[in-house]
C-alpha positions as CSV (number, residue, x, y, z in Angstrom):
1,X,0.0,0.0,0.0
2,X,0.9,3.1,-1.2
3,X,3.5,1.8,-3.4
4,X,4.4,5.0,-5.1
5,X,6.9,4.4,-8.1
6,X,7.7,1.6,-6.9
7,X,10.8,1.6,-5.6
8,X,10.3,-0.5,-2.1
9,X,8.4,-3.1,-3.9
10,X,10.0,-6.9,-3.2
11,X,11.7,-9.2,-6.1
12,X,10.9,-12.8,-5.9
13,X,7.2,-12.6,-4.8
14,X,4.5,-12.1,-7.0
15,X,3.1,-8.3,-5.9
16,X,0.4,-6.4,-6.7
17,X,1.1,-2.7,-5.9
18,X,-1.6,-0.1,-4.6
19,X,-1.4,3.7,-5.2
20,X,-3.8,6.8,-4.9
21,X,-1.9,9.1,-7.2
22,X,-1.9,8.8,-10.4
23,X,0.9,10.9,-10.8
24,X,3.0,8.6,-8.9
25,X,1.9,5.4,-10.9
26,X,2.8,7.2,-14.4
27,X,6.7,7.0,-12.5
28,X,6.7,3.4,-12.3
29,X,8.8,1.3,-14.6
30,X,7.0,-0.7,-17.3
31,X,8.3,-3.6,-15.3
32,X,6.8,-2.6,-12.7
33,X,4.4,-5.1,-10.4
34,X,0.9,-4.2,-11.6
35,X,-0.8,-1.3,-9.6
36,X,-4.4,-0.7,-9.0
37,X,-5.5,3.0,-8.3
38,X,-6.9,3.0,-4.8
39,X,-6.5,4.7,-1.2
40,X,-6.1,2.6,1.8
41,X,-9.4,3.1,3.6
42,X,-10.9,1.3,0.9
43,X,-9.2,-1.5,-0.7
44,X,-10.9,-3.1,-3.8
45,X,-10.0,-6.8,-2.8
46,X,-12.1,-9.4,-1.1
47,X,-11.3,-10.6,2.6
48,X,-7.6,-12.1,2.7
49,X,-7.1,-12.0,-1.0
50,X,-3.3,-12.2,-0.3
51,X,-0.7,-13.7,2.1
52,X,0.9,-10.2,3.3
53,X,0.1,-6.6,2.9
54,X,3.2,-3.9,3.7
55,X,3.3,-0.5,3.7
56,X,6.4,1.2,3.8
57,X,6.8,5.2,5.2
58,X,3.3,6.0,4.1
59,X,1.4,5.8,7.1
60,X,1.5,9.3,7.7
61,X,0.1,9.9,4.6
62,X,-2.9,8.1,5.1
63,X,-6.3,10.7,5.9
64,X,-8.3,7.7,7.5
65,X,-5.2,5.9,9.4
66,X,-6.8,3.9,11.2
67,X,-9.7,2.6,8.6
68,X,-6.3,2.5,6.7
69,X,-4.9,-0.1,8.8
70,X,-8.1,-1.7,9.3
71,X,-8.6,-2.6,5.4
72,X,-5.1,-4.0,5.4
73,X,-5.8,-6.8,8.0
74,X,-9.1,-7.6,6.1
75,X,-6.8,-7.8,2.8
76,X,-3.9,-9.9,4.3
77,X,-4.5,-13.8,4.5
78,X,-1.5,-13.7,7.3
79,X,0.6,-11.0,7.9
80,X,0.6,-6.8,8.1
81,X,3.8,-5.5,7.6
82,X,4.7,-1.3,8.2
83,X,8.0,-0.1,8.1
84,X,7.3,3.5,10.1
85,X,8.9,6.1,12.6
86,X,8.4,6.3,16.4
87,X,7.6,9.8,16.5
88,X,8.6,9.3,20.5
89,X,11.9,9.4,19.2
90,X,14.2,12.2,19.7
91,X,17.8,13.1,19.6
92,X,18.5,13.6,15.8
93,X,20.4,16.6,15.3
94,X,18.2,17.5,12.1
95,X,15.3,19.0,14.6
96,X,18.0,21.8,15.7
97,X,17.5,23.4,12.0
98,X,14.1,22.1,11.3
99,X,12.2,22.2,14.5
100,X,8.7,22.7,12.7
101,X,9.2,19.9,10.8
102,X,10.0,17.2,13.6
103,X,6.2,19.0,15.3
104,X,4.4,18.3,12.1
105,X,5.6,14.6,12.1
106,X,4.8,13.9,15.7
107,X,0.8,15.7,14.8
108,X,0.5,13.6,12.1
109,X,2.6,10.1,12.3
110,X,0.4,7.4,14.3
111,X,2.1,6.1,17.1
112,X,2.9,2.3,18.0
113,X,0.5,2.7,20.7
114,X,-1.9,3.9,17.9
115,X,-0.7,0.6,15.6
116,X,-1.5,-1.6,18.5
117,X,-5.2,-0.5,18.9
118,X,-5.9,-1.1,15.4
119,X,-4.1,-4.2,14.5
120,X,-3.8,-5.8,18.1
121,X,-0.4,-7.5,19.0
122,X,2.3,-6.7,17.3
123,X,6.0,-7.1,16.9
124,X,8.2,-4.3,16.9
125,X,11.9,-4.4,15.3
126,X,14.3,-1.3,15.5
127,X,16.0,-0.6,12.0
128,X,18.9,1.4,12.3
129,X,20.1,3.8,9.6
130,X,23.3,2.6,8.3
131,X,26.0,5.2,7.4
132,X,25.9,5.2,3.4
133,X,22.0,4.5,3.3
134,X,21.3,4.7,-0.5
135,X,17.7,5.7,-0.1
136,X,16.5,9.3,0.5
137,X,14.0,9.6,3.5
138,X,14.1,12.2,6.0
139,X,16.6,10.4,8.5
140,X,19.4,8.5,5.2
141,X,21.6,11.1,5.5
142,X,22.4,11.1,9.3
143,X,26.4,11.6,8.5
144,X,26.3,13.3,5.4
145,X,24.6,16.8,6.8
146,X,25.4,18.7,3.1
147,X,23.3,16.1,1.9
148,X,20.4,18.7,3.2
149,X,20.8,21.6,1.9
150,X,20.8,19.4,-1.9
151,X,17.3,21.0,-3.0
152,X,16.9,17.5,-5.5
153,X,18.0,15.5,-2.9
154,X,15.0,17.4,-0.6
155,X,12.2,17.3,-3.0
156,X,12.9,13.3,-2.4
157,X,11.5,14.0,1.2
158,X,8.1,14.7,1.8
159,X,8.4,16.4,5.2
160,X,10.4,18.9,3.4
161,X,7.0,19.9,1.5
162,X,5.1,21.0,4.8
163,X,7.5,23.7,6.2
164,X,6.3,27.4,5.1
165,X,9.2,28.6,2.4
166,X,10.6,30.6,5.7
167,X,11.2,27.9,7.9
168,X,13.0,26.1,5.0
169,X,15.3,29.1,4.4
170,X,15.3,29.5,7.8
171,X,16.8,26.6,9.0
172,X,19.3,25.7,5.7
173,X,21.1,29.2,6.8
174,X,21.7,27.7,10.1
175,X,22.8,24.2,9.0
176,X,24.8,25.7,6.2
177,X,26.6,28.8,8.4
178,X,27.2,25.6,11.2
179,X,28.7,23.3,8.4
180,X,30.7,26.5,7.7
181,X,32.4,27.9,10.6
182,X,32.6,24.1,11.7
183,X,30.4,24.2,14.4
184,X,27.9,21.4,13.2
185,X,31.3,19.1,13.1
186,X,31.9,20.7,17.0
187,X,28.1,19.5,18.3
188,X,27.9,16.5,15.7
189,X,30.6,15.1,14.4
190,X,31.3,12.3,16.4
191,X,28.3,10.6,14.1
192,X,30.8,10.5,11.3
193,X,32.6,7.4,13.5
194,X,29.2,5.9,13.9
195,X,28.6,3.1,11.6
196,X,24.3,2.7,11.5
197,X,22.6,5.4,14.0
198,X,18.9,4.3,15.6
199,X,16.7,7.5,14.4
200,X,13.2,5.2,15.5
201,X,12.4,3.6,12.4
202,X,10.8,0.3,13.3
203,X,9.6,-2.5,11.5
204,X,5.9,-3.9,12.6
205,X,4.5,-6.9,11.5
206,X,1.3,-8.0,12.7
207,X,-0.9,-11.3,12.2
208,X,-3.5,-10.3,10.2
209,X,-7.4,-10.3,11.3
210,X,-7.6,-13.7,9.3
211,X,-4.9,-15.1,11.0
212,X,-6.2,-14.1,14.9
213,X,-9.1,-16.8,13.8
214,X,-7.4,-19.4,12.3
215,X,-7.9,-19.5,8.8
216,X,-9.2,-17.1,5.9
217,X,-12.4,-17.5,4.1
């Protein structure tokens, strides 16, 4: 669920993606898995029409989270799996530039406690952020702080996209006069030794509504 260009989707497994905006699908490779237009609260697929349904950092873009959540455990035949942030977590030394857009995430980003109520037990794996992370979410580029003022490399992150344009210039002036005079590298740079950093990105996989019962229809 909300599979976007398709980028996280796995090889070896036969996939079916789901995506609200079409201008997201129109990204997606002609070898793409197949996509069907649709939004999470309402899923076009019968109860436990497959074996797993994932949803990777898209949560918080969900306006019915919970109905969201909901329809995925109706959909799955076994397991949900969410790759989200624990908006509990502090510490990252991105909030010092961007503080606006650390109180956004923590409005809108559902909680685990949140996950819980919706989809009952689940299991709950940190995922630290390794060094060199190739991808471009908000937290990949922990140790590389220039990486942020990169406005390509920004579009890449949604958050980015809910700061007024005077908190964005706002805070790159800080992060680039700290990167500057050195003092980012002062306050921060032990990181750089730091091979994978915990920034609260967990993994949650929970047994599917199907799966609390015993079976599927």
């Amino acid at each position: 669920m909300g599979a976007g260009a398709g980028s996280y989707e796995p090889q070896g497994r036969k996939v079916v993606a789901v995506e609200p905006s079409l201008t997201m699908i129109r990204q997606r490779d002609r070898d793409a898995a197949p996509v069907v237009r649709a939004a999470a609260s309402a899923l076009p697929f019968r109860d436990a029409s497959f074996d797993a349904a994932l949803a990777i950092l898209t949560l918080h873009h969900w306006p019915d989270c919970e109905r969201g959540l909901a329809e995925l455990a109706r959909a799955a035949r076994r397991s949900v799996v969410i790759l989200t942030h624990d908006s509990t977590a502090d510490g990252f030394w991105l909030e010092e530039y961007f503080p606006e857009l650390f109180r956004i995430s923590r409005r809108i980003m559902p909680s685990l406690d949140d996950l819980r109520r919706t989809l009952g037990r689940i299991a709950v794996f940190d995922v630290p952020i390794p060094r060199d992370c190739s991808d471009g979410f908000q937290g990949a580029y922990w140790c590389r702080p220039e990486a942020y003022l990169d406005g390509e490399r920004r579009r890449a992150i949604s958050s980015f996209a809910k700061l007024t344009s005077a908190q964005l210039a706002a805070g790159l002036e800080r992060l680039r006069s700290d990167l500057a005079s050195g003092e980012w590298e002062r306050r921060n740079g032990a990181l750089r030794a730091r091979e994978q950093l915990d920034l609260g990105y967990r993994l949650v996989v929970a047994e599917s509504a199907w799966a609390h019962k015993g079976g599927s229809r």
